[in-house]
N, C-alpha and C positions, 0 to 999 in steps of 0.2 A: 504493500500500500504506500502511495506519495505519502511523503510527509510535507510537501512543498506548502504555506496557508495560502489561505482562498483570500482570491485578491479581491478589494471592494467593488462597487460598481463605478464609483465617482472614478477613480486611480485608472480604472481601465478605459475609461471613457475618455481621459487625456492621454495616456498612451494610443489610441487607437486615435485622436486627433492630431498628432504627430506622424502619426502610420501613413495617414493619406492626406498630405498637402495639396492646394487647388493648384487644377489642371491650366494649360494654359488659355484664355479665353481668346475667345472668337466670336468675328460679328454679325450679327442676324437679323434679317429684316423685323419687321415688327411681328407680321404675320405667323413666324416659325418661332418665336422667343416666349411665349405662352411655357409659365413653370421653372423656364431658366429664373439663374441669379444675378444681377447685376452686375460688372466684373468693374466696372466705372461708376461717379456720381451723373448722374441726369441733370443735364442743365437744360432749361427752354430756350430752343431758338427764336422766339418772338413773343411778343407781351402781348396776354390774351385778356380783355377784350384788347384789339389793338387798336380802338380808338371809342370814346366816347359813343355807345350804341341804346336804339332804343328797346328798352322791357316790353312796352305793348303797344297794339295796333292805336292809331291814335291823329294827332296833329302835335307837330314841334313848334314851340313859340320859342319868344323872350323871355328869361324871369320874370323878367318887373311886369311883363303882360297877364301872365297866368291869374287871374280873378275873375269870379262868376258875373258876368253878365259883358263882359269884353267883346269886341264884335273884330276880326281878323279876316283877312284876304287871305285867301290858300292862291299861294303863288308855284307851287311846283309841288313832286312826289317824292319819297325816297324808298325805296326795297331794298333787304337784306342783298349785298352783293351791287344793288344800281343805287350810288348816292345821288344828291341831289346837289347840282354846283353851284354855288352860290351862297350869300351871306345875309340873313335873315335883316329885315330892317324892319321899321315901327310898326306897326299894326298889322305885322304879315306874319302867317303858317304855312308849314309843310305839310300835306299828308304824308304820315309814317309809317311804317308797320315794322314788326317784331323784329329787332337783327339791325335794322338798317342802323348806316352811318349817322351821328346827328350834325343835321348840319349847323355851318358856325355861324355863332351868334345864338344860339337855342339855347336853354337853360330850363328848359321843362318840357315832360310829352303830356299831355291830357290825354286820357283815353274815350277812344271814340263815343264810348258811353255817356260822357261830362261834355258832349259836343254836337249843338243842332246844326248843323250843315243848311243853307239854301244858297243853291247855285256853287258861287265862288268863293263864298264867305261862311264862315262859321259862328256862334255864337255859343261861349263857355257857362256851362249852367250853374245852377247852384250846386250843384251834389260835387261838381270839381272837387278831384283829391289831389290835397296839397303835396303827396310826395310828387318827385320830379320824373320817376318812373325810367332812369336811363340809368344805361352798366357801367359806369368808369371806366373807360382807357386802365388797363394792370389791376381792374380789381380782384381778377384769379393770381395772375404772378404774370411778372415783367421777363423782360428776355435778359438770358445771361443767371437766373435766378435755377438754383440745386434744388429739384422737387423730391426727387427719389435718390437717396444718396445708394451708393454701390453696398453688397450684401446685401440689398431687398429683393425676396423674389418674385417672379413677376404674375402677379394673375389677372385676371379680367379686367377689374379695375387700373390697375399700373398699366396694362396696356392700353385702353381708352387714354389714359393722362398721358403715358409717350407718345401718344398722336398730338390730342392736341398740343402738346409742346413743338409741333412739326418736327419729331422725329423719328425717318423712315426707317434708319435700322440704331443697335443697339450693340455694347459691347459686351457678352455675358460669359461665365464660367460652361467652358465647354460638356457635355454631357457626358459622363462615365459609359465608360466600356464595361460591362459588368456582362461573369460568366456565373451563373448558378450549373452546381455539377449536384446532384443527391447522387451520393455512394451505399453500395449494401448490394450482395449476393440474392436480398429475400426481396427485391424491388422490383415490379413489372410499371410498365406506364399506364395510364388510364385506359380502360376499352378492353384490356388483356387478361385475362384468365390468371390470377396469382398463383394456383395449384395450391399444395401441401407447402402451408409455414410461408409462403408467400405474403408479400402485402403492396397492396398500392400505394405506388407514389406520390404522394398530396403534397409536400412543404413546400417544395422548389415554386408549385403555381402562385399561392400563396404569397410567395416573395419574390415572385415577377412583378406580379400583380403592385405589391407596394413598391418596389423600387422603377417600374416604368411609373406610376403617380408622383415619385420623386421627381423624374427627369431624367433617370438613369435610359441609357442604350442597352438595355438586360436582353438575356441570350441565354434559352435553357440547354444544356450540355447533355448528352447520353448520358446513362444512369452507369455510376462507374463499377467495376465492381470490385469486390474486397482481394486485391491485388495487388501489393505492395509495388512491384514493377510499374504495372500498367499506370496506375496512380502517379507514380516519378515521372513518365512519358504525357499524362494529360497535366500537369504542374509544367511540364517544360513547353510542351505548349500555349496553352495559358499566358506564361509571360511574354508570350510574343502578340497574343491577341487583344488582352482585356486590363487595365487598370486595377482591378479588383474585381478576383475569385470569392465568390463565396460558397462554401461545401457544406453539404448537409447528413453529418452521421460521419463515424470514424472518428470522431475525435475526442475518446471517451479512453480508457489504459486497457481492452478488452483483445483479447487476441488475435480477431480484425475487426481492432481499430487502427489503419496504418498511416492516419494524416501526418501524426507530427514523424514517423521513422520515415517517412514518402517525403518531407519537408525537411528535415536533418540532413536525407542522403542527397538531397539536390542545393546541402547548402544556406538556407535558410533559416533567417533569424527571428528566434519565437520570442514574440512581442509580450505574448501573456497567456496565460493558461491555467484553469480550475478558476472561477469567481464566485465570490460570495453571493452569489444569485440563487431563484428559487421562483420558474426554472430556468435550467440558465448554466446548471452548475460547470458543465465541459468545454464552456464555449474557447475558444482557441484564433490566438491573431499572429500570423508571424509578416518577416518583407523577407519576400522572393525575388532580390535585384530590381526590378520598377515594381511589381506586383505585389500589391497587398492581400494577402489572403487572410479570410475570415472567415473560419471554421465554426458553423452551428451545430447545436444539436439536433439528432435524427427525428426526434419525435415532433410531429407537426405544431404542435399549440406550441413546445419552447421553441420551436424553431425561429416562428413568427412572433413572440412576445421580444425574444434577443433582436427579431428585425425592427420592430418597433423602438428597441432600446439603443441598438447598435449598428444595424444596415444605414437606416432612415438618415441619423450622425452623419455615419460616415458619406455617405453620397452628398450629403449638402457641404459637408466640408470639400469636395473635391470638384465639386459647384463652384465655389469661391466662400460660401455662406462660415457662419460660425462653428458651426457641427457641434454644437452642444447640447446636451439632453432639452426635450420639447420640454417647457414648461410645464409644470403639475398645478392643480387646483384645487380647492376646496371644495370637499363636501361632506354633509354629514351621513353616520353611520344608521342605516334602518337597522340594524341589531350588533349586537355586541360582538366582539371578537376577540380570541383568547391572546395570550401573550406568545410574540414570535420566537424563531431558532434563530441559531448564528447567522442564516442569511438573508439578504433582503428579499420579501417575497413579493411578489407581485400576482394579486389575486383578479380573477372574470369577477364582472359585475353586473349588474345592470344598474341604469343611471335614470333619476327621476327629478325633473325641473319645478319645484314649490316654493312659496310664498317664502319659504324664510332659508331659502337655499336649498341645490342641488344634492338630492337625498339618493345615495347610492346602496346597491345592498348583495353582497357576495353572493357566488351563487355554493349551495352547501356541501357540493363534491367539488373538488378545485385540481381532480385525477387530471393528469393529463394527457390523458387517452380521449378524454373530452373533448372533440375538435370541435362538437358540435356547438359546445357554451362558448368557443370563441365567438362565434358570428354574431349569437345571441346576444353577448357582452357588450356595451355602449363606455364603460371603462376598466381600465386597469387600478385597483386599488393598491398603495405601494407600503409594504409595512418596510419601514426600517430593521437592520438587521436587532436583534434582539428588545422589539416595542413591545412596552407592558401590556396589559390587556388592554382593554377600549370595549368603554362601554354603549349601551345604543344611543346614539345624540352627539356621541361626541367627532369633531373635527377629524379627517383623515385625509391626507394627500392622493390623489388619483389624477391619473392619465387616460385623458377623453380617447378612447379608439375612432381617430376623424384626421383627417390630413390638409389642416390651414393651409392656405396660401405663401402666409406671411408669420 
């Protein structure tokens, strides 16, 4: 038996921030940069509104004209995109509508509603609203002004806002080459027939699935088998393909388990191994000359809680992003729960949104042969390595299973 101790989560989650430094970035129009990370700050190339425009459909006057009963000559039109040339003088309006330019000398739009029109003249009624109803020239942000500084990721939003900053493409943190391999003799792929002692291969989708949602370039590998050889041969190829391996199974002290002696014999320096996790406990990070390999455990639920803990990190760190553990939240406990072991554990839950905070509640088998409670789960509850009991009500740290933008 190792006597080597079980390293914490935090310690291993900056070594494995170290493991994979950001890749080098590259530029992308705006259309394709959806999930990338910023590799630059964003500056606006032009000051949005870029000139003094009107809020609503209306008539543009003078300030000092805008009072109820004013009687004005509409001397020209202005539309969003067709201004109107010319300089507003004493008793004259524009007709305006929404967007347009205001022309100079204006200092108020009425809205057509506050305005009796006959023929070529108008007359301002009493219901006139005294706001002036126009957008300011820079009232979103001036040109030359940092909206979105670099390490933000981009979603929906940020990409609407690099447009209107008129910019058509962007400098972002290149997207990981990521190889998922699941290793194991008793592995068939989906649709196959497992036979005797057989089982289907689920983790690897699983954690496609999350690291293309990341941004990652993921690529599922044949299923390897327990072959110390073979295993040296798919590791030496690997570093010629992918940025970062991640292996699922083998990586446990079992007699094929051959990740770390497949990783030894090709060279390879082991970053960390055995963590004070739960589950979690085998997980395994070495560097393969450029290749960061990241060896999860075989069982499908740890597999995917470590990728939640440790994939997700690391790909946003090779993004250009922080790669630091997603932030945890508050919520309270619907029943009580006993005091923890030496490691930190991370429990299924389900999560419930009430009046005086988000009330979470374990679910009572936490086996993890359970693939099915993952789905079911809306959070990860996180006990610290050895937390006293906690009783029902009381405050608990959890990790929403959801994947922000930002």
């Amino acid at each position: 038996m190792e006597s080597r101790p079980m390293l914490p989560v935090s310690e291993a989650l900056d070594r494995l921030r170290a493991l994979v430094p950001p890749l080098p970035p590259e530029r992308l129009p705006l259309e394709a940069a959806l999930g990338r990370i910023l590799a630059e700050d964003a500056a606006a190339r032009l000051t949005q509104p870029p000139f003094d425009a009107s809020a609503m459909d209306g008539y543009a006057l003078r300030a000092d004209e805008a009072k109820p009963g004013a009687r004005l000559r509409v001397v020209g039109e202005a539309a969003a995109g067709r201004p109107w040339a010319g300089r507003l003088g004493p008793g004259e309006a524009v007709r305006i509508f929404t967007g347009a330019a205001l022309p100079e000398g204006a200092g108020h739009v009425a809205m057509q509603e506050d305005a009796a029109r006959e023929g070529d003249e108008i007359r301002l009624l009493d219901s006139l609203d005294p706001a002036a109803n126009i957008r300011a020239a820079g009232r979103d942000f001036r040109a030359g002004e940092i909206l979105i500084p670099a390490g933000r990721r981009i979603g929906p939003r940020e990409l609407g806002l690099l447009a209107s900053m008129n910019l058509p493409e962007v400098w972002v943190g290149r997207a990981p080459r990521l190889g998922i391999l699941p290793m194991g003799d008793e592995l068939v792929s989906p649709g196959a027939d497992p036979g005797p002692g057989g089982v289907v291969a689920s983790a690897q989708y699983g954690l496609l699935g999350l690291a293309r949602q990341a941004g990652a370039a993921a690529r599922l590998l044949p299923i390897a088998p327990d072959d110390l050889d073979a295993l040296r041969a798919i590791l030496r190829g690997a570093a010629e393909e992918f940025d970062l391996l991640v292996t699922i199974g083998g990586a446990s002290v079992g007699d094929h388990d051959h990740l770390r002696p497949a990783l030894a014999a090709e060279g390879a320096e082991l970053v960390f191994h055995r963590l004070a996790l739960r589950p979690g406990k085998p997980l395994t990070a070495a560097q393969l000359g450029g290749l960061a390999v990241l060896g999860l455990p075989g069982n499908p639920v740890s597999a995917q809680v470590c990728g939640e803990l440790f994939l997700r990190p690391a790909l946003e760190r090779l993004m250009g992003g922080e790669g630091t553990a997603r932030a945890l939240r508050a919520a309270r406990l619907a029943e009580a729960l006993p005091a923890n072991g030496p490691r930190e554990h991370y429990l299924r839950a389900t999560l419930r949104h009430g009046p005086e905070g988000d009330l979470v509640r374990p679910f009572a088998d936490q086996d993890s042969s359970r693939a099915r409670l993952l789905t079911e789960a809306q959070a990860l509850i996180r006990r610290a390595a050895r937390a006293p009991a906690a009783e029902a009500g009381a405050w608990v740290e959890i990790l929403p299973l959801e994947a922000p933008w930002s």
